[in-house]
C-alpha positions in Angstrom: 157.5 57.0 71.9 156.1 60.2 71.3 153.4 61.8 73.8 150.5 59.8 72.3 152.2 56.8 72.1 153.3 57.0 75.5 149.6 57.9 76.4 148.4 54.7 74.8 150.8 52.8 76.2 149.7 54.3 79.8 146.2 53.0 79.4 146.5 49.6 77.1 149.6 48.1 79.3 150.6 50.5 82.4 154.1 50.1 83.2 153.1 50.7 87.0 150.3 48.5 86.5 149.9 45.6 90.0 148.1 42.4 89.0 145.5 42.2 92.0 145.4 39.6 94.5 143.4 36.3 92.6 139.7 35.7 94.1 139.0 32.2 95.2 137.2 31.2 92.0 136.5 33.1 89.1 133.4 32.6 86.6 135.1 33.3 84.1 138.7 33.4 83.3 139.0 35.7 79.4 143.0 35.4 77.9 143.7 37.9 75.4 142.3 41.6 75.6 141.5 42.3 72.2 137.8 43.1 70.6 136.5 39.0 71.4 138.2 39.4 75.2 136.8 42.6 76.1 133.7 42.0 75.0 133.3 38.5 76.6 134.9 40.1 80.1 132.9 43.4 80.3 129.5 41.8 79.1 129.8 39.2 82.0 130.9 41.1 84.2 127.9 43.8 83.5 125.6 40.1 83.9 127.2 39.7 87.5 129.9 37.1 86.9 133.6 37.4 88.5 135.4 37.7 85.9 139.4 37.9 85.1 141.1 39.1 81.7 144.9 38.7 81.0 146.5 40.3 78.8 150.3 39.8 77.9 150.8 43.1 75.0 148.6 45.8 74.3 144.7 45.5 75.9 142.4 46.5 72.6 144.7 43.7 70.5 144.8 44.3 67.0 142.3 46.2 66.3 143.5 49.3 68.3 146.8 49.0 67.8 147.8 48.0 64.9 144.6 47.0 62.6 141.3 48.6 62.3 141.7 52.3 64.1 145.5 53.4 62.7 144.3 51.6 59.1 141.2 53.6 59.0 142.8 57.0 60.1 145.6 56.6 57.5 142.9 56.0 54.4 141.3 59.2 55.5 144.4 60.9 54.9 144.8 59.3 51.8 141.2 59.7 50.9 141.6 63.6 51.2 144.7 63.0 49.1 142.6 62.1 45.9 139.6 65.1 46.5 142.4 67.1 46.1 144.4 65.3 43.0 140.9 65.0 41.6 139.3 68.6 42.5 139.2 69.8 39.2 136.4 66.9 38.4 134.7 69.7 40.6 135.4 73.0 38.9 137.8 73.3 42.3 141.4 74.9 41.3 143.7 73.7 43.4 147.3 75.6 43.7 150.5 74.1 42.9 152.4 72.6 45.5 149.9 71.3 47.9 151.5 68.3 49.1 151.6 65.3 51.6 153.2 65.8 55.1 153.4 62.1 56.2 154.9 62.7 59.4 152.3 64.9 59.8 149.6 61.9 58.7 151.4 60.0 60.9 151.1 62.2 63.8 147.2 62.2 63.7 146.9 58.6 63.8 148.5 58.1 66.8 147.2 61.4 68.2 143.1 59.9 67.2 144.3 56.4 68.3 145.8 57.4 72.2 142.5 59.5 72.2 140.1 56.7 71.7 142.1 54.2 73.9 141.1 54.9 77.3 138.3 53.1 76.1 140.1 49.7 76.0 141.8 50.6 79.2 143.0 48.5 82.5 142.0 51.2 84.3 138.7 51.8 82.6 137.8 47.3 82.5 139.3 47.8 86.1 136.8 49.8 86.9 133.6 47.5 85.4 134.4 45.1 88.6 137.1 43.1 86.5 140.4 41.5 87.4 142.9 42.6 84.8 146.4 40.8 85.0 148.9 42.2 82.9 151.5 38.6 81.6 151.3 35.6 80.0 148.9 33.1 80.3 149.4 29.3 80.9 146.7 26.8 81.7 148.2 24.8 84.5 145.4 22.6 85.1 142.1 21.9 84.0 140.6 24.8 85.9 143.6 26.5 86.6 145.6 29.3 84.6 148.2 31.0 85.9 149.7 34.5 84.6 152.8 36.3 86.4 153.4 33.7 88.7 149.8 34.0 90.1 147.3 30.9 90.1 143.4 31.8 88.5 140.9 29.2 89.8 137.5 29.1 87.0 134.3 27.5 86.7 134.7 28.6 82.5 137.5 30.1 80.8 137.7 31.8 77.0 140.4 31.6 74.8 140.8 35.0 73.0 144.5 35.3 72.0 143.5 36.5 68.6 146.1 36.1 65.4 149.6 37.7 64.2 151.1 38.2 60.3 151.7 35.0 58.8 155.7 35.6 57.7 156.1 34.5 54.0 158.6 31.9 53.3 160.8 33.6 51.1 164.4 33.2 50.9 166.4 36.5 52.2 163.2 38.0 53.3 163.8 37.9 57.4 167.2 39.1 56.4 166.5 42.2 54.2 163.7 43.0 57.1 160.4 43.8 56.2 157.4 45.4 57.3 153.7 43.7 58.3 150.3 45.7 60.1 152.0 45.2 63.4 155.2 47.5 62.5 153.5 49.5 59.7 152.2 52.2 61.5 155.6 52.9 63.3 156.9 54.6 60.0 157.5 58.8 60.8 159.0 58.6 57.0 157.3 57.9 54.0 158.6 54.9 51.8 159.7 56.1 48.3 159.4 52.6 47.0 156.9 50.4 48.8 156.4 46.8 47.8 153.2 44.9 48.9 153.0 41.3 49.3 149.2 40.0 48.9 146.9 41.2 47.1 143.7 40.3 49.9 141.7 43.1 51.6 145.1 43.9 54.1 147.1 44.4 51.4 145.1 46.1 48.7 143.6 49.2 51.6 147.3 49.4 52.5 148.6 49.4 48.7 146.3 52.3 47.8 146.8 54.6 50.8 150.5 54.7 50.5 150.2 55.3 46.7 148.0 58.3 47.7 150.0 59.2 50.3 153.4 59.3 48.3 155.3 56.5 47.9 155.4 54.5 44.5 153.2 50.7 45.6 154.6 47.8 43.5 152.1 45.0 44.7 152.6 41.2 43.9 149.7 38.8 43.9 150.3 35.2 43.4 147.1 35.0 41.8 145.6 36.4 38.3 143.7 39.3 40.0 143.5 40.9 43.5 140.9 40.7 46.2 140.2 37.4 43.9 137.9 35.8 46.7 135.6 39.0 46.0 132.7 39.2 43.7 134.6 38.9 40.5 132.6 42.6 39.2 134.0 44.2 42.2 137.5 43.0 42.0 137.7 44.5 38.7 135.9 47.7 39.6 139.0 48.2 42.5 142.2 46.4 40.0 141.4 49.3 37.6 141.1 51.9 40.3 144.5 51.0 41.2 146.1 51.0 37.9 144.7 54.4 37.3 146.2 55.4 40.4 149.5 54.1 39.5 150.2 51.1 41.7 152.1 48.4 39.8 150.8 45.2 39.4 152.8 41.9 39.3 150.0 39.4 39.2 150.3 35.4 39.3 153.9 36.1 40.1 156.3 33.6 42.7 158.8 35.2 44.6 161.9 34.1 44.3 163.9 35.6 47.0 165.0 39.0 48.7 168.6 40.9 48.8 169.7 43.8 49.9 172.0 45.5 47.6 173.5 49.4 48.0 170.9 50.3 50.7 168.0 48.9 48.7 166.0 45.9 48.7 165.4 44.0 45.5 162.8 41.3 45.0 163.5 38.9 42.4 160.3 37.3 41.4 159.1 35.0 38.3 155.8 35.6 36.2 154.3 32.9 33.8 158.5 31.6 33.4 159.8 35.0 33.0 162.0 36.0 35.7 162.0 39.8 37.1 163.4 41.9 39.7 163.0 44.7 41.4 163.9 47.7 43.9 162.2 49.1 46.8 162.7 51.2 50.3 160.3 48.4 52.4 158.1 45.7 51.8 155.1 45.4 53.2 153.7 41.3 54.2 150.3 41.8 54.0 149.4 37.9 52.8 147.5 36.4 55.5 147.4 35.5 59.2 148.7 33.0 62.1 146.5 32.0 64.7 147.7 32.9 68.3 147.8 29.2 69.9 151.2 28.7 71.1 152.7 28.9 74.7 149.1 28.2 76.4 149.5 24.0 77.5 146.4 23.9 74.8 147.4 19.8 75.1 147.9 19.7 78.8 143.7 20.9 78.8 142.5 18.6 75.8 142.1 21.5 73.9 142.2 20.6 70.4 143.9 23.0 68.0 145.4 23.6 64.6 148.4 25.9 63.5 146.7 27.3 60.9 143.0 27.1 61.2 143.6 27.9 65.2 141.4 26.3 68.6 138.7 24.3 66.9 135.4 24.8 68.4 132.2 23.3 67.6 129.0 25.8 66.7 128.8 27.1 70.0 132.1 28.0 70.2 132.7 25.1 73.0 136.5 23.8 72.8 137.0 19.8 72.8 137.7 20.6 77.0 133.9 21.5 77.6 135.3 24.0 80.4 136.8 26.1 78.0 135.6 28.4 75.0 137.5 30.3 72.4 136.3 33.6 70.3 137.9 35.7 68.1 140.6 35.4 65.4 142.4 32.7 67.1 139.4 30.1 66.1 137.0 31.8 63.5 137.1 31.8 59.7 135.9 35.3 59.7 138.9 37.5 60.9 137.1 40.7 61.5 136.4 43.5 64.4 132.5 42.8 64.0 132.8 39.0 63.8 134.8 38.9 66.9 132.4 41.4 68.8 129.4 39.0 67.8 131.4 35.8 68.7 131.8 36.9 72.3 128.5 37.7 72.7 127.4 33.8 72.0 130.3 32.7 74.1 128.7 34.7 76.9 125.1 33.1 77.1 126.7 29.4 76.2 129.4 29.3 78.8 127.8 31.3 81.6 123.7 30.4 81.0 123.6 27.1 79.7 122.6 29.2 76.0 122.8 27.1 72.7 123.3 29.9 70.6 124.8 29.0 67.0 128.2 30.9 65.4 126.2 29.2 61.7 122.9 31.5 63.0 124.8 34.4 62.3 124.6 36.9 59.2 128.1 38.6 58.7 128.3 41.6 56.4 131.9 42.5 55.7 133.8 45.3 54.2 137.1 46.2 52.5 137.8 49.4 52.8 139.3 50.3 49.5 138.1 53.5 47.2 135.9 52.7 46.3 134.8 50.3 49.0 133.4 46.6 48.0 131.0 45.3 50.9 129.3 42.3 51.2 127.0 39.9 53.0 125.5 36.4 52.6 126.9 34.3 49.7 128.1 35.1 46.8 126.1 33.5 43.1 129.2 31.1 42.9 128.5 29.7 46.7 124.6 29.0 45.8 125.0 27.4 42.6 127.9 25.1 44.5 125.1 24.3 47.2 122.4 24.0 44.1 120.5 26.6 44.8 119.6 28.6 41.4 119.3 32.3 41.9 118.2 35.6 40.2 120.7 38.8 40.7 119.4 42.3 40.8 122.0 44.4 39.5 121.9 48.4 39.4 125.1 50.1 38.4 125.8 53.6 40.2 125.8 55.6 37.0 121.9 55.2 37.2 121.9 56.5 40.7 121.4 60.5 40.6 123.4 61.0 43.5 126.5 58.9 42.4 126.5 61.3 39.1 126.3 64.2 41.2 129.3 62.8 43.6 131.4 61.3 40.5 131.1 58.6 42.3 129.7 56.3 39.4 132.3 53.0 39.5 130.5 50.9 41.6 127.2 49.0 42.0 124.9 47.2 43.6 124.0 43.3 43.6 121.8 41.5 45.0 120.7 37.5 45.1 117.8 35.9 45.7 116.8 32.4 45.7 115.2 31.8 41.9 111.8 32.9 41.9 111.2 34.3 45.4 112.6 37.5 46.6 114.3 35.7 49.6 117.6 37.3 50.3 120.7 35.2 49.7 123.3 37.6 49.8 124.6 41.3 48.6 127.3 43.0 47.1 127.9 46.8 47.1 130.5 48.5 45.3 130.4 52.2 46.3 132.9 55.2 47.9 131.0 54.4 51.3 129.7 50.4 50.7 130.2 49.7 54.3 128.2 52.2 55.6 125.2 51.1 52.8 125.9 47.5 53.8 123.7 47.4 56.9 120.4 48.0 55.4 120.6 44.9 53.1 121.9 42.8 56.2 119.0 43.8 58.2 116.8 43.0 56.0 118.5 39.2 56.0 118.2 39.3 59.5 114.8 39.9 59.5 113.6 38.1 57.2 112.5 40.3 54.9 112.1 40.2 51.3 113.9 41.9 48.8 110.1 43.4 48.1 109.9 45.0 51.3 112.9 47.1 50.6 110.6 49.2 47.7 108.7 49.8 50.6 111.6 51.5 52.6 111.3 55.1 51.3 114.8 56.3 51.2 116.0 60.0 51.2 116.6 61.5 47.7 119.4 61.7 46.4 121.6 59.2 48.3 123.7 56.7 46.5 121.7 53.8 49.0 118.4 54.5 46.7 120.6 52.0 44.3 119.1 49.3 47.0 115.2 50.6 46.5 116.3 50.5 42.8 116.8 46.8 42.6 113.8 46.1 45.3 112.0 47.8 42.7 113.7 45.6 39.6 112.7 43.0 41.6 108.9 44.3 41.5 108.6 44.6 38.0 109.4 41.0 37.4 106.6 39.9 39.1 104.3 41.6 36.8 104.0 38.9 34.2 102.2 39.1 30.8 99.2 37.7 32.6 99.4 40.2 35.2 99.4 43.3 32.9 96.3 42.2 31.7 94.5 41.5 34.7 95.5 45.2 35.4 94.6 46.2 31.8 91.2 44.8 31.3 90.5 46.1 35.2 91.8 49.7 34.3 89.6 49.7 31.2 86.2 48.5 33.1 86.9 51.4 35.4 87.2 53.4 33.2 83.9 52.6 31.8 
């Protein structure tokens, strides 16, 4: 509880903090204060509705906390880690003994993360003409919920609880203690020997930054490859990245169990019948997530819910208690900042306006924020040919991109569908340093409409590594001048010339 930490603290859950006195009826009643909450709560309130939020942590949830913002200020570090290992790429000498102060890493997160979090505030949602109760939420009756001991009356109420880390089942584990997102970023010392558990997006940005920063990353995938629900190109682009950078792989492995033996913790683990074991400082969960449904009488309001999949919700995000809504992590397949943001924005019009907005309507472009990144959006070749829709991909590697040479950025591409002889958009894949960021321009166009043709129209800056987009707009193009085209164009460009 350092000075920033006890300046995030002081905003996202106030010790001296007073619930305020109930209002008679509220329009809506929002539990859980993370992205989907605040969201739903300021953007009804800003319509005019009396609104409520409870919150029993940390107001800003995850993504504050313990997710998005400490992730993404840790892989900066790490990111400056390798322009420096790699600065002689560059013609740049660096001098011996430039090294890694982690406490000091650590220090800046929560320095950057207590500065942005009077954003997600009591005082500051306080402010927008919203109750904020600081407790735990109960429904009570079927337009009641009641929170530190106080009774909320509502016309609507949204369930935004969000999701934990799912603890593995393995034997000794809970014992030998382990680390997930939500303890993580607590470290002030840096792991000599880190093992990962899960090789998805959580795992793989974590496995690479502490390799960068320091520590030596043993990471254990159940599967034959990590990020295996990924484009299988861009998988392989990022598992090679990481064996360059050192990270061990144990791949389709089962772990066996956990002890601790002479301060250390050894993982014994079994690969294709061979048995192995090894020893690390931590070990770092990172293989999947829980939905936040318990504690809340879900049954006492017909809600309908599952452990795993979370508050089911039909494609307006409507509960099975037509009163009540959900958003967020705690109900959607997509477990992301962006998805959640977008969710509570349809909850909004649906349950206050009498909207039919659609979650189905909605075109999601995620990212993994690896180095390089992979970002994607629509579906994937696999996904069209399951729904049998045939496809042509557009696929322009980055070492035919001037400004990738220039950047030594070159592993990585861009990939595009579209629906077999149209130029209609069916989904994207970007494999780049800064993919997110290059993401958007593709799911606009998806969004709009638009054509993969219309992209050769957009005249990008030169050089920039997102001219790899114009580049298969124009791949696209040249497809569409067939034999019989040409020489249309060639008898006309010999009578003019006449």
């Amino acid at each position: 509880m350092d000075v920033y930490n006890q300046k995030l603290v002081g905003y996202v859950h106030p010790s001296d903090w007073v619930n305020p006195t109930p209002a008679p009826c509220y329009n809506l009643v929002v539990i859980g204060a993370g992205t989907a909450g605040l969201v739903t709560a300021a953007g009804a309130a800003g319509l005019g509705a009396k609104v409520a939020l409870i919150e029993k942590h940390l107001m800003g949830g995850d993504c504050l906390n313990v997710g998005c913002v400490p992730s993404k200020c840790l892989i900066r570090s790490s990111r400056a880690v390798a322009d420096v290992r790699y600065a002689n790429r560059f013609g740049v000498n660096v001098p011996r003994g430039v090294g890694v102060n982690f406490s000091a890493v650590m220090e800046r997160m929560r320095r950057l993360r207590a500065g942005i979090s009077h954003h997600d505030s009591a005082q500051r949602f306080q402010s927008l003409g919203i109750d904020v109760f600081l407790g735990n939420a109960r429904f009570s009756g079927d337009d009641t919920v009641e929170v530190a001991g106080k009774k909320l009356r509502f016309k609507k109420a949204v369930i935004a609880t969000g999701a934990r880390a799912v603890q593995p089942s393995i034997p000794g584990l809970a014992e030998a203690g382990y680390l997930t997102n939500e303890t993580v970023f607590s470290l002030t010392e840096k792991p000599k020997r880190l093992a990962v558990i899960g090789g998805g997006p959580i795992g793989c940005e974590l496995a690479q930054t502490f390799q960068r920063l320091g520590s030596h990353v043993v990471l254990f995938h159940k599967n034959a490859h990590i990020l295996d629900r990924e484009d299988t190109d861009a998988a392989e682009i990022v598992q090679k990245t990481f064996i360059h950078e050192g990270i061990e792989l144990i791949l389709n492995c089962q772990l066996q169990r956990v002890e601790r033996q002479n301060g250390a913790k050894v993982i014994y683990y079994e690969v294709n019948g061979r048995k192995g074991s090894i020893a690390v400082d931590e070990i770092l969960a990172g293989a999947g997530r829980a939905p936040n449904v318990e504690g809340l009488n879900l049954e006492g309001v017909g809600v309908k819910y599952d452990i795993k999949k979370g508050v089911i919700v039909n494609d307006r995000l409507q509960t099975s208690n037509p009163k009540i809504y959900a958003a967020g992590d705690v109900c959607l397949e997509w477990k992301f900042t962006h998805a959640a943001d977008a969710a509570a924005r349809i909850v909004i019009q649906n349950a206050l306006f009498l909207g039919k907005k659609k979650l189905t309507t909605l075109t999601m472009p995620w990212c993994t924020y690896t180095d390089p990144e992979i970002a994607h959006v629509g579906m994937y070749e696999t996904e069209a040919q399951a729904q049998g829709i045939d496809v042509d991909t557009y696929f322009i590697p980055l070492s035919q991109v001037d400004r990738a040479i220039a950047d030594g950025e070159t592993e990585g591409f861009v990939k595009v569908h579209v629906k077999k002889g149209t130029d209609k958009i069916l989904g994207a894949t970007i494999v780049a340093r800064h993919a997110g960021e290059m993401i958007g321009e593709i799911t606009l166009a998806m969004v709009g409409n638009l054509g993969l043709k219309t992209l050769s129209t957009v005249i990008h800056p030169y050089p920039t590594q997102a001219e790899a987009i114009r580049k298969a707009a124009d791949a696209y193009n040249r497809t569409r001048l067939t034999p019989f085209v040409k020489k249309l164009f060639s008898n006309w460009l010999a009578w003019a010339r006449k």
